[in-house]
mmCIF file as gemmi writes it, N, C-alpha and C atoms, coordinates in Angstrom:
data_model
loop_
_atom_site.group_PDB
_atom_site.id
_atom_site.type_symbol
_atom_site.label_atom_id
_atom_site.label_alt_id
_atom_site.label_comp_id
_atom_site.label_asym_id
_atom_site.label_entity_id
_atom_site.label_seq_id
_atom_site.pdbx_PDB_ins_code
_atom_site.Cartn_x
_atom_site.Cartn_y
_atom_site.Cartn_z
_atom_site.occupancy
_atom_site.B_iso_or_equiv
_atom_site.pdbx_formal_charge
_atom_site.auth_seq_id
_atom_site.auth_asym_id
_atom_site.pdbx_PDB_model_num
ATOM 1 N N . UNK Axp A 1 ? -11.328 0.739 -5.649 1 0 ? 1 A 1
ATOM 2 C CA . UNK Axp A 1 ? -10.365 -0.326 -5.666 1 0 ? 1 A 1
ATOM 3 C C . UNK Axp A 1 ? -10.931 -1.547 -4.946 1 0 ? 1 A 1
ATOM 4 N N . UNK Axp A 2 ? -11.364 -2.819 -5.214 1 0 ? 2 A 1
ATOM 5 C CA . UNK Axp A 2 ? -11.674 -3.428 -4.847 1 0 ? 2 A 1
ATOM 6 C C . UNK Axp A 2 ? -10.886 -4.549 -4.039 1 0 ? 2 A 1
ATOM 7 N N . UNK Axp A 3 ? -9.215 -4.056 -4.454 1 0 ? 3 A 1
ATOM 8 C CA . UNK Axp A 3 ? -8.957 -5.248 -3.939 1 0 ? 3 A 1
ATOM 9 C C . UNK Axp A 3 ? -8.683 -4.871 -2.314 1 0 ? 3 A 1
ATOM 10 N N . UNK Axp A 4 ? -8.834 -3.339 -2.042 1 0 ? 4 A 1
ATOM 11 C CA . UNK Axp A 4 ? -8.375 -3.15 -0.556 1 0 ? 4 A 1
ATOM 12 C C . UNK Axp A 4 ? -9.708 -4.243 0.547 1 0 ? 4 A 1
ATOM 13 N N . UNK Axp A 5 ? -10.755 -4.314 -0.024 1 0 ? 5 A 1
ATOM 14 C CA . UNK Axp A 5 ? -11.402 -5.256 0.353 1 0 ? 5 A 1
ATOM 15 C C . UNK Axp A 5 ? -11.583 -6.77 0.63 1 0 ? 5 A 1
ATOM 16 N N . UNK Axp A 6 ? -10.05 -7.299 -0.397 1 0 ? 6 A 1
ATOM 17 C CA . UNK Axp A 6 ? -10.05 -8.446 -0.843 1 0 ? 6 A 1
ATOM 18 C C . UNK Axp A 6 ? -8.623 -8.917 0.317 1 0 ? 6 A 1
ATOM 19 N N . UNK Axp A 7 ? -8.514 -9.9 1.507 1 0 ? 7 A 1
ATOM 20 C CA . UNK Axp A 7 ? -7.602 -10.19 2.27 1 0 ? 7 A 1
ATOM 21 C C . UNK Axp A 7 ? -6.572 -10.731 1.233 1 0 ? 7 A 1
ATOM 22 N N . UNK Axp A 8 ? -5.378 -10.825 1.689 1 0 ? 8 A 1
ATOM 23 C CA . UNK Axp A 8 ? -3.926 -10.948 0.553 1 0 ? 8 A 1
ATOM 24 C C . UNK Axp A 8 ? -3.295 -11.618 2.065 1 0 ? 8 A 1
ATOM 25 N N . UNK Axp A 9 ? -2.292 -12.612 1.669 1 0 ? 9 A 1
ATOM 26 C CA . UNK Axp A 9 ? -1.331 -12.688 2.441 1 0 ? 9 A 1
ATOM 27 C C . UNK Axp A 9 ? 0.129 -12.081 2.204 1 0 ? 9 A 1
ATOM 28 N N . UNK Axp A 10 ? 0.894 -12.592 2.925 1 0 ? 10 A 1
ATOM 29 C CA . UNK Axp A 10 ? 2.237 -11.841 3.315 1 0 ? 10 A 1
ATOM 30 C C . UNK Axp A 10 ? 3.419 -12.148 1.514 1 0 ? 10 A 1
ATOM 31 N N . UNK Axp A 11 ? 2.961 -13.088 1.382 1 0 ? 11 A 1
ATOM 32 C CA . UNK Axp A 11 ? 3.484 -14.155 0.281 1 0 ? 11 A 1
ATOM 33 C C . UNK Axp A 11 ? 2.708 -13.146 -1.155 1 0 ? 11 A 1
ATOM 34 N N . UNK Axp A 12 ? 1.152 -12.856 -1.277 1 0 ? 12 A 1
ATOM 35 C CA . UNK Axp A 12 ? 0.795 -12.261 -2.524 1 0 ? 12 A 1
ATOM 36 C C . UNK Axp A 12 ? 1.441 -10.937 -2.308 1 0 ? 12 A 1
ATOM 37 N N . UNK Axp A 13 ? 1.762 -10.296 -1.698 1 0 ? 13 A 1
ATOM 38 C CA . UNK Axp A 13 ? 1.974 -8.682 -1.144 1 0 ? 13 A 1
ATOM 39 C C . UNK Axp A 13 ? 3.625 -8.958 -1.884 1 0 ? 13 A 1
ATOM 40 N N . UNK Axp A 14 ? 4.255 -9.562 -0.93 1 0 ? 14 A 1
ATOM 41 C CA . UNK Axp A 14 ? 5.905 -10.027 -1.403 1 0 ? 14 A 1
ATOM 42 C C . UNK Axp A 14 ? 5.643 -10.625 -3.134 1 0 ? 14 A 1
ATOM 43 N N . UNK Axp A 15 ? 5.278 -11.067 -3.482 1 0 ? 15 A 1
ATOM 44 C CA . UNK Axp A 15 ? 4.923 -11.792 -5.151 1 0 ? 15 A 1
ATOM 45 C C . UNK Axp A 15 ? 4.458 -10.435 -6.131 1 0 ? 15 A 1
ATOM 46 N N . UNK Axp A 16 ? 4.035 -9.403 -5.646 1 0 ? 16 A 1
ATOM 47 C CA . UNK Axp A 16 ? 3.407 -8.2 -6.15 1 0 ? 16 A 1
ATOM 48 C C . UNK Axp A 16 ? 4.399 -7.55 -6.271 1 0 ? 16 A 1
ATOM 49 N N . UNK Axp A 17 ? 5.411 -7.059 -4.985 1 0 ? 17 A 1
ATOM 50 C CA . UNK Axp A 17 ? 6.845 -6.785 -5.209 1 0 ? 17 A 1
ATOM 51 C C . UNK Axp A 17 ? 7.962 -7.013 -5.263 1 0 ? 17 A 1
ATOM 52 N N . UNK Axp A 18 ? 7.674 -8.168 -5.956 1 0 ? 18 A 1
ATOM 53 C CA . UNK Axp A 18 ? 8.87 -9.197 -6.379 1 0 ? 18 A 1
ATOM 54 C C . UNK Axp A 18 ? 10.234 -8.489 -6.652 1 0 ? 18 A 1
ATOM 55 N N . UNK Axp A 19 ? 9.719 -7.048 -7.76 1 0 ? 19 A 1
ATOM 56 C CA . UNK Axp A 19 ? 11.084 -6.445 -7.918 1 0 ? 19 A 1
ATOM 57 C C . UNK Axp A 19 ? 12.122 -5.881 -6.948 1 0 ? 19 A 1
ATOM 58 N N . UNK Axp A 20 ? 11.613 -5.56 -5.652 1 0 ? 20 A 1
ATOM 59 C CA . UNK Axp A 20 ? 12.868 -5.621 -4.508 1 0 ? 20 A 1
ATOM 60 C C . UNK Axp A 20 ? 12.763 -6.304 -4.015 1 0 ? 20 A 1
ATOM 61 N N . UNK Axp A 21 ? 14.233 -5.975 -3.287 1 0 ? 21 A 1
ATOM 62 C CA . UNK Axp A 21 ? 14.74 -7.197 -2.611 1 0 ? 21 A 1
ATOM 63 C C . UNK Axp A 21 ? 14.041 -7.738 -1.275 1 0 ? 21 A 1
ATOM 64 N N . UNK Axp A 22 ? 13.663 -8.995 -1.416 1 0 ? 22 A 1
ATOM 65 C CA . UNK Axp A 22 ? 12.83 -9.909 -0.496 1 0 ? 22 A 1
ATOM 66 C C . UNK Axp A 22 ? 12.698 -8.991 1.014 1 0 ? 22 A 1
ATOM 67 N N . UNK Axp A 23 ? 13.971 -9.26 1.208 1 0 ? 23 A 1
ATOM 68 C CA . UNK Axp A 23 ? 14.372 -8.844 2.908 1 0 ? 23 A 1
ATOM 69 C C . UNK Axp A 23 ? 13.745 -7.866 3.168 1 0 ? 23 A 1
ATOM 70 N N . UNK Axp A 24 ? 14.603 -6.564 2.096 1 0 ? 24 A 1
ATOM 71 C CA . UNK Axp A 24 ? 13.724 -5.494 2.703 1 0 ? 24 A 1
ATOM 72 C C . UNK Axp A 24 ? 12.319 -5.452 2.985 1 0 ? 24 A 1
ATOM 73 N N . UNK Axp A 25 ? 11.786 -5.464 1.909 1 0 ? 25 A 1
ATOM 74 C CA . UNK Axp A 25 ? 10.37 -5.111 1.187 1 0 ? 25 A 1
ATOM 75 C C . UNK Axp A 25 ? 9.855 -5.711 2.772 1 0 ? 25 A 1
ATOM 76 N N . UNK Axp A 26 ? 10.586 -7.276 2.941 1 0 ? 26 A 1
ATOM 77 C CA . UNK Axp A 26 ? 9.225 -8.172 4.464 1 0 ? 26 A 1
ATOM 78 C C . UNK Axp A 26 ? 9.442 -6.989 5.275 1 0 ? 26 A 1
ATOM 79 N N . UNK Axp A 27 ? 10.492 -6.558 5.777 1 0 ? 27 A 1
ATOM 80 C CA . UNK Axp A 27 ? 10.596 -5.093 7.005 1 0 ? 27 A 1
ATOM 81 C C . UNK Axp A 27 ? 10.246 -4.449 6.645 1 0 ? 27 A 1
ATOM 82 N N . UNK Axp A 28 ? 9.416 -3.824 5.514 1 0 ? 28 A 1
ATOM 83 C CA . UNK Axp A 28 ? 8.712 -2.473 5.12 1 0 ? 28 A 1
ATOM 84 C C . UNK Axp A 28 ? 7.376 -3.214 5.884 1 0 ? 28 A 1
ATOM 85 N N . UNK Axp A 29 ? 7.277 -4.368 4.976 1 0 ? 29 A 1
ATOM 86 C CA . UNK Axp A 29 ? 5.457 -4.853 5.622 1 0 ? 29 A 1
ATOM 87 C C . UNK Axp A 29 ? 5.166 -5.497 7.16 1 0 ? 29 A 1
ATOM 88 N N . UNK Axp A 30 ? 6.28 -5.538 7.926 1 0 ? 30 A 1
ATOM 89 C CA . UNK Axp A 30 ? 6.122 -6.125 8.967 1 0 ? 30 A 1
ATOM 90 C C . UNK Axp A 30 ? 5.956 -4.685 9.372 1 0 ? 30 A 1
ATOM 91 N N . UNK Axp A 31 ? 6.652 -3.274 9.573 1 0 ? 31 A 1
ATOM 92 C CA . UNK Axp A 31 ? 6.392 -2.633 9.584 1 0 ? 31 A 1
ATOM 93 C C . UNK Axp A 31 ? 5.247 -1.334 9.482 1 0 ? 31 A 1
ATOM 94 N N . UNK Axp A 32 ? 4.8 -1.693 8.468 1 0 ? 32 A 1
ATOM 95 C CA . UNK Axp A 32 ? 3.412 -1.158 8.39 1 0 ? 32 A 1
ATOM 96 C C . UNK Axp A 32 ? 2.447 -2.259 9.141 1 0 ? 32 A 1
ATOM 97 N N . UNK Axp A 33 ? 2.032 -3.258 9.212 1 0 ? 33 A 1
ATOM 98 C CA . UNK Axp A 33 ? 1.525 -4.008 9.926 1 0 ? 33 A 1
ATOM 99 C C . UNK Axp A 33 ? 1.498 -3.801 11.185 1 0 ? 33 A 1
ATOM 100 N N . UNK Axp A 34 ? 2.961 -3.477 11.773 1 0 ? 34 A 1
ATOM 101 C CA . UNK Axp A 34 ? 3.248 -2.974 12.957 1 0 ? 34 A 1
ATOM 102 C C . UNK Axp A 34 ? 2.781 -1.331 13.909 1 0 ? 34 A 1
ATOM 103 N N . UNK Axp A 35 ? 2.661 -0.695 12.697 1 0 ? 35 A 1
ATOM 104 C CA . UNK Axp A 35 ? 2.188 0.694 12.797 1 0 ? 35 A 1
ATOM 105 C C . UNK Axp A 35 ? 0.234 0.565 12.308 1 0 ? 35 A 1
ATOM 106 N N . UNK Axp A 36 ? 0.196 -0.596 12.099 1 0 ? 36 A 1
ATOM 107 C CA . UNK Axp A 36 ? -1.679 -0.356 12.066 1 0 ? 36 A 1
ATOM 108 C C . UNK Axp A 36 ? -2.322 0.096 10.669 1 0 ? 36 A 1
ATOM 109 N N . UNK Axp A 37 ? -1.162 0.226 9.437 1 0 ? 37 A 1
ATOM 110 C CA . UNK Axp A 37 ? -1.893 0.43 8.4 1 0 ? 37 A 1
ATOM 111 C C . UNK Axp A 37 ? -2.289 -0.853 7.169 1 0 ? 37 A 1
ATOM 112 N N . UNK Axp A 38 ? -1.29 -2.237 7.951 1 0 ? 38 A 1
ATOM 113 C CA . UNK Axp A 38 ? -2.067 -2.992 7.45 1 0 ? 38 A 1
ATOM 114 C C . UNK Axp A 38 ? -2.752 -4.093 8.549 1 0 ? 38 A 1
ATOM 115 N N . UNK Axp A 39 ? -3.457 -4.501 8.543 1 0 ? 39 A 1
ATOM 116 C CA . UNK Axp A 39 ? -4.657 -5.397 9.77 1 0 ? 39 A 1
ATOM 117 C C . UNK Axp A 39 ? -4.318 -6.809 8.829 1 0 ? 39 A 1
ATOM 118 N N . UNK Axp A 40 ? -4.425 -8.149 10.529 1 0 ? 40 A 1
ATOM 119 C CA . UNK Axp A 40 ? -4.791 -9.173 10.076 1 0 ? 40 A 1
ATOM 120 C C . UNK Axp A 40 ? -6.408 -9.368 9.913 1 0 ? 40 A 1
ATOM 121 N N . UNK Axp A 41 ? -6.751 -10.184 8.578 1 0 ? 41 A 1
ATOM 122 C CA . UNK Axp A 41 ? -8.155 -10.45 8.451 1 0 ? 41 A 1
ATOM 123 C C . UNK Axp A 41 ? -8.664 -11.781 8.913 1 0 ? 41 A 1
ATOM 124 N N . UNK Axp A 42 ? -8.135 -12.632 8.647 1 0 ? 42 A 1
ATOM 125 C CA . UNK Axp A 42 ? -8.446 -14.169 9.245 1 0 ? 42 A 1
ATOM 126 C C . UNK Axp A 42 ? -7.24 -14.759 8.583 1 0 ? 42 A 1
ATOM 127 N N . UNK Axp A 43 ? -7.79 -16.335 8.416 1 0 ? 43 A 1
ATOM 128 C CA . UNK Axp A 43 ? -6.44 -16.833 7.684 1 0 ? 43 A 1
ATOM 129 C C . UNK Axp A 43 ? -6.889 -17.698 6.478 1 0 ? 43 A 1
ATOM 130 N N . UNK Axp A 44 ? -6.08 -17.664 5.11 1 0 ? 44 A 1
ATOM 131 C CA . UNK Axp A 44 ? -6.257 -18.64 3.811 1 0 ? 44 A 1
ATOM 132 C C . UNK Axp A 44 ? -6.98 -19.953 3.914 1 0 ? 44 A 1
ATOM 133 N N . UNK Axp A 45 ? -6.92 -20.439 2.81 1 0 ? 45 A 1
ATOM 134 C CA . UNK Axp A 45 ? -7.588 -22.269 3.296 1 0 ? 45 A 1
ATOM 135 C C . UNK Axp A 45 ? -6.458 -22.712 3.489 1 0 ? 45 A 1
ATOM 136 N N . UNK Axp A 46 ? -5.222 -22.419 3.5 1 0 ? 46 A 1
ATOM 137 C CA . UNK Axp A 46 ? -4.227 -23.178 4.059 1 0 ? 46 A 1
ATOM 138 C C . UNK Axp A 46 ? -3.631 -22.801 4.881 1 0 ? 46 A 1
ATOM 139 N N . UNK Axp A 47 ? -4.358 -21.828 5.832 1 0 ? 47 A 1
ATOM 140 C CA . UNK Axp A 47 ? -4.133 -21.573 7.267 1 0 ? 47 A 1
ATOM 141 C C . UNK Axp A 47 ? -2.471 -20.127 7.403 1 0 ? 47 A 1
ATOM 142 N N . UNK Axp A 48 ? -2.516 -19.802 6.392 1 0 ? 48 A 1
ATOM 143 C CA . UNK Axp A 48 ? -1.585 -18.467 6.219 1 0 ? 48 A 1
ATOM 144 C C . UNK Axp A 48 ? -2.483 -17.334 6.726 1 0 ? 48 A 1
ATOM 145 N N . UNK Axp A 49 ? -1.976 -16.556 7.638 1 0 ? 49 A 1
ATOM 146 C CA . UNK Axp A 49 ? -2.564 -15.226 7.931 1 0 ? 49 A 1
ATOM 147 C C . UNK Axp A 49 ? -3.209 -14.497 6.689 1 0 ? 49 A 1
ATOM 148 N N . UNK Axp A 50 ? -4.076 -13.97 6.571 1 0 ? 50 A 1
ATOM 149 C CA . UNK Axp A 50 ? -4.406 -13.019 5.705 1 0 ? 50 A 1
ATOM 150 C C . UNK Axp A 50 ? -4.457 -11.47 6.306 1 0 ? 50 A 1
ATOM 151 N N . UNK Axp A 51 ? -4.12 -10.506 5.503 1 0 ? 51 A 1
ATOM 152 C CA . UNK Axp A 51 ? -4.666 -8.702 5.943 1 0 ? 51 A 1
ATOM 153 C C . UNK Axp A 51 ? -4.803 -8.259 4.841 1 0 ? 51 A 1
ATOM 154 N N . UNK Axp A 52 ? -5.543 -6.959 5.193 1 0 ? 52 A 1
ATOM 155 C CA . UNK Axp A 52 ? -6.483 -6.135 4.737 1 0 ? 52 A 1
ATOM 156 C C . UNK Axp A 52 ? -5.867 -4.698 4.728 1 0 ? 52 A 1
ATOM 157 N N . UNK Axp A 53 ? -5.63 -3.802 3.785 1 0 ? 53 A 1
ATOM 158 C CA . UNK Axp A 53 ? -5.136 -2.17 3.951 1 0 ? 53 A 1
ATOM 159 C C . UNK Axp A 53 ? -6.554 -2.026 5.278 1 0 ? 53 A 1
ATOM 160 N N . UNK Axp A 54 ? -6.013 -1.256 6.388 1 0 ? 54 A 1
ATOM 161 C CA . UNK Axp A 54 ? -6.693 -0.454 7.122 1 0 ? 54 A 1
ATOM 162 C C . UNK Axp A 54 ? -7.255 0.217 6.931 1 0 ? 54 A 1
ATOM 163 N N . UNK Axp A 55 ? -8.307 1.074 7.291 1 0 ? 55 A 1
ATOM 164 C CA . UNK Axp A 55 ? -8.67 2.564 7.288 1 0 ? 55 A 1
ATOM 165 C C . UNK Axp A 55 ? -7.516 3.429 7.661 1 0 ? 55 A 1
ATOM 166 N N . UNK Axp A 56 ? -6.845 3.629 8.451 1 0 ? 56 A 1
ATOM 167 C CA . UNK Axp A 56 ? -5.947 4.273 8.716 1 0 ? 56 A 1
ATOM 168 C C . UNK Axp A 56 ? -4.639 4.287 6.904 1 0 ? 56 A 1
ATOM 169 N N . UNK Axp A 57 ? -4.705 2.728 6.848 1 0 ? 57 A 1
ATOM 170 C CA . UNK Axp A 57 ? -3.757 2.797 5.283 1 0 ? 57 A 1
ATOM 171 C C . UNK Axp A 57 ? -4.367 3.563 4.216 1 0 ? 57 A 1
ATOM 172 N N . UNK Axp A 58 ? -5.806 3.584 4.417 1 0 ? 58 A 1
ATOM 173 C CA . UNK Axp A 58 ? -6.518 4.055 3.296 1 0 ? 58 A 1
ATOM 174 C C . UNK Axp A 58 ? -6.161 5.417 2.783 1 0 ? 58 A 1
ATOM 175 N N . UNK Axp A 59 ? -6.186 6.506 4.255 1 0 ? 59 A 1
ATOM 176 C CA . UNK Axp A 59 ? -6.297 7.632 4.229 1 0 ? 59 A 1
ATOM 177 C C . UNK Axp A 59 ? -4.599 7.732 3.883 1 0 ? 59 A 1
ATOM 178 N N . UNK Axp A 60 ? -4.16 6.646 4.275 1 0 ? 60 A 1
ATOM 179 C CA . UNK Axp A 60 ? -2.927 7.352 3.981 1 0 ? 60 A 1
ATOM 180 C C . UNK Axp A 60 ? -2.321 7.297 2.378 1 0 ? 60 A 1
ATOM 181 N N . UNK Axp A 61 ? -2.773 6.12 1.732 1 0 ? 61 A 1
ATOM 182 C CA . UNK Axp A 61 ? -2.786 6.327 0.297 1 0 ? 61 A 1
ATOM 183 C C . UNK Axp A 61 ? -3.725 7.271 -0.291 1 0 ? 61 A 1
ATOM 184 N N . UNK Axp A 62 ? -5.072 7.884 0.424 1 0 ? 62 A 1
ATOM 185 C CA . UNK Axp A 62 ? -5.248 9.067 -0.38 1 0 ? 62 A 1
ATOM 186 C C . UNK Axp A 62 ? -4.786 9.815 -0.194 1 0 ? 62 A 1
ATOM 187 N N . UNK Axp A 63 ? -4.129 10.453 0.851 1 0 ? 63 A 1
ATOM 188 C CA . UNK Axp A 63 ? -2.975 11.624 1.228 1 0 ? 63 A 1
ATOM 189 C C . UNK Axp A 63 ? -2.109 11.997 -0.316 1 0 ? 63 A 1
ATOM 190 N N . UNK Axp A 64 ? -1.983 9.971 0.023 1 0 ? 64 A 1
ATOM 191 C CA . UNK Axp A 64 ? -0.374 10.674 -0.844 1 0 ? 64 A 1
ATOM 192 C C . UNK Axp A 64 ? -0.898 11.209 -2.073 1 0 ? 64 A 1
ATOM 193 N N . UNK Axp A 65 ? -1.88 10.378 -2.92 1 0 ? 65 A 1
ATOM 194 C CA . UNK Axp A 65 ? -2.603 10.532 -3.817 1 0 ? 65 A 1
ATOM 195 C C . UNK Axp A 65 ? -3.119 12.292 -4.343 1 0 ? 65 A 1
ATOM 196 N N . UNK Axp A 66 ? -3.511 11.925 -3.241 1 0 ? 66 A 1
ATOM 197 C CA . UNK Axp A 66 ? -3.642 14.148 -2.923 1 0 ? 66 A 1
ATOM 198 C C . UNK Axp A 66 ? -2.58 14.883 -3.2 1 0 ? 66 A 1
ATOM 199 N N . UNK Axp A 67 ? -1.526 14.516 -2.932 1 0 ? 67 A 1
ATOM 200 C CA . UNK Axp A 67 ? -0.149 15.15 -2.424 1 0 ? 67 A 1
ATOM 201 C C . UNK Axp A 67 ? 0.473 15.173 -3.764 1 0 ? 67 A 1
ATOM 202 N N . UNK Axp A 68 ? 0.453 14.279 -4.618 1 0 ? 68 A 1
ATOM 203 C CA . UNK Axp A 68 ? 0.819 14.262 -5.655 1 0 ? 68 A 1
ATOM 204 C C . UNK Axp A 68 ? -0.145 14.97 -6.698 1 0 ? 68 A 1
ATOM 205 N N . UNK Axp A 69 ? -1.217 14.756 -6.61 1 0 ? 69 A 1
ATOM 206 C CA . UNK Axp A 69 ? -2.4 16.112 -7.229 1 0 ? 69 A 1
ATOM 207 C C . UNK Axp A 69 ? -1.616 17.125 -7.121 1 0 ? 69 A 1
ATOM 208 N N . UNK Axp A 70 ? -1.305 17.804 -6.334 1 0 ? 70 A 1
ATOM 209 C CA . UNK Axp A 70 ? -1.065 19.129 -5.507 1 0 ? 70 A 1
ATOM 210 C C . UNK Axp A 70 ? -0.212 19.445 -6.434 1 0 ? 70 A 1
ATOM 211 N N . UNK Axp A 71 ? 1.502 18.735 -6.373 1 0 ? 71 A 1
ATOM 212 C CA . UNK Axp A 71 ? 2.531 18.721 -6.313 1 0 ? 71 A 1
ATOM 213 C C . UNK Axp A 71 ? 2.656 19.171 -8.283 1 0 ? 71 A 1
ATOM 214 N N . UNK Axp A 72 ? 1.933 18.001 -9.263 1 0 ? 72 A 1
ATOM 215 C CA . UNK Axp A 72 ? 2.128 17.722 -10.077 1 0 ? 72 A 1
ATOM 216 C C . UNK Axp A 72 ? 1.675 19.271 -10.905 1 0 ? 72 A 1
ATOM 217 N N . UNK Axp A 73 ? 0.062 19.651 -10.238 1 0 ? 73 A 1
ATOM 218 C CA . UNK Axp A 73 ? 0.049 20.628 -10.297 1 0 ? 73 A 1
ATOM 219 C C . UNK Axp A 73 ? 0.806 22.092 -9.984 1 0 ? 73 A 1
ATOM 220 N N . UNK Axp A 74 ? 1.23 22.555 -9.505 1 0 ? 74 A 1
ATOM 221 C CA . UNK Axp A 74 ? 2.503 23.39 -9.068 1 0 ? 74 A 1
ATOM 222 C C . UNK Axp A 74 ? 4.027 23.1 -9.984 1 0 ? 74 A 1
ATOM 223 N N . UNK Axp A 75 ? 3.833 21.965 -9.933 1 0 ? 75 A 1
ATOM 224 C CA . UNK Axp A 75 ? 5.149 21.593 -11.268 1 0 ? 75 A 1
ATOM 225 C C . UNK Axp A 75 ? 4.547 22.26 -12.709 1 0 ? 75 A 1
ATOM 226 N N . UNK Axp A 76 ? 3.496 21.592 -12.944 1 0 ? 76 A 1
ATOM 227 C CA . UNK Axp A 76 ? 3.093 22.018 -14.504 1 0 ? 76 A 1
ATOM 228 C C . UNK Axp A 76 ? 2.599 23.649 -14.645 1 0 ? 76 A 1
ATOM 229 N N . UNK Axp A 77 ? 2.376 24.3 -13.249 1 0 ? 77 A 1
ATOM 230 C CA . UNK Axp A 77 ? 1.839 25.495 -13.514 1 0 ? 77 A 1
ATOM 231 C C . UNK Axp A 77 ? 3.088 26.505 -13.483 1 0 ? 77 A 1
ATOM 232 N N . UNK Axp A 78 ? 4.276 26.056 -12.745 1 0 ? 78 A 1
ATOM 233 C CA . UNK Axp A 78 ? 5.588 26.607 -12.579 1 0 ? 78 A 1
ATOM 234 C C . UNK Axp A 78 ? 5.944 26.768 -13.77 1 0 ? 78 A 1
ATOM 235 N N . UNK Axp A 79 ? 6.004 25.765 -14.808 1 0 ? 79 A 1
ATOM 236 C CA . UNK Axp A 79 ? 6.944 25.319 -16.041 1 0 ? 79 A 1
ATOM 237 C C . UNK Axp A 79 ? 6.116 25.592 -17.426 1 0 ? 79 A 1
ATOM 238 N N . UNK Axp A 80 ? 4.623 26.517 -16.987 1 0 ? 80 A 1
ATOM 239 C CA . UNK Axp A 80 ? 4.291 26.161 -17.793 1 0 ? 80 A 1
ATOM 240 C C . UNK Axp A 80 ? 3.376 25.379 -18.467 1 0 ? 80 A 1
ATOM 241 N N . UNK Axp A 81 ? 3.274 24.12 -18.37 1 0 ? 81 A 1
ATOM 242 C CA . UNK Axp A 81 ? 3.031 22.759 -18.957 1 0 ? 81 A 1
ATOM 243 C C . UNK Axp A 81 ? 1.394 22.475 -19.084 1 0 ? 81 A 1
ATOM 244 N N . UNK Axp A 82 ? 0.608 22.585 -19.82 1 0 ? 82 A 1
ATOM 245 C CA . UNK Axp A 82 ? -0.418 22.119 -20.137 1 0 ? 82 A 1
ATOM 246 C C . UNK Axp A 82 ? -1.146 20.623 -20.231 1 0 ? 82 A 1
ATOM 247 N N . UNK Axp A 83 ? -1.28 19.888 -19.288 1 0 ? 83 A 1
ATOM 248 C CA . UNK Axp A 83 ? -1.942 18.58 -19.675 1 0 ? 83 A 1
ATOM 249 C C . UNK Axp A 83 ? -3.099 18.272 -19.794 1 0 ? 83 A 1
């Protein structure tokens, strides 16, 4: 994934999940920001903070990533299901 490399501000992150609602979504990301899985990187040419997914975010999207491997598997082997 290249873009975990690529700094985003607070504004492209919110524009990405445009489909909920504003408010929340900023307290999800002030939040993770707050807990260390997303880092400030420097700031835009127009002087907006930029961040970066962490290492710490990383592992935690492969977790889930994993987790859902796991999961999807155990569903399709329960039911059956061949994919």
């Amino acid at each position: 994934m290249t873009a975990i490399n690529k700094p985003f501000t607070i504004t492209d992150l919110l524009r990405f999940t445009h489909y909920y609602a504003h408010n929340r979504m900023k307290q999800y990301i002030f939040i993770l920001v707050k807990l260390g899985y997303i880092v400030l990187s420097g700031l835009s040419k127009r002087q907006h903070p930029t961040y970066i997914i962490s290492e710490k975010g990383i592992e935690v999207i492969k977790e889930l990533n994993e987790s859902y491997e796991r999961e999807l598997y155990l569903f399709c082997s329960t039911h059956n299901i061949e994919l």
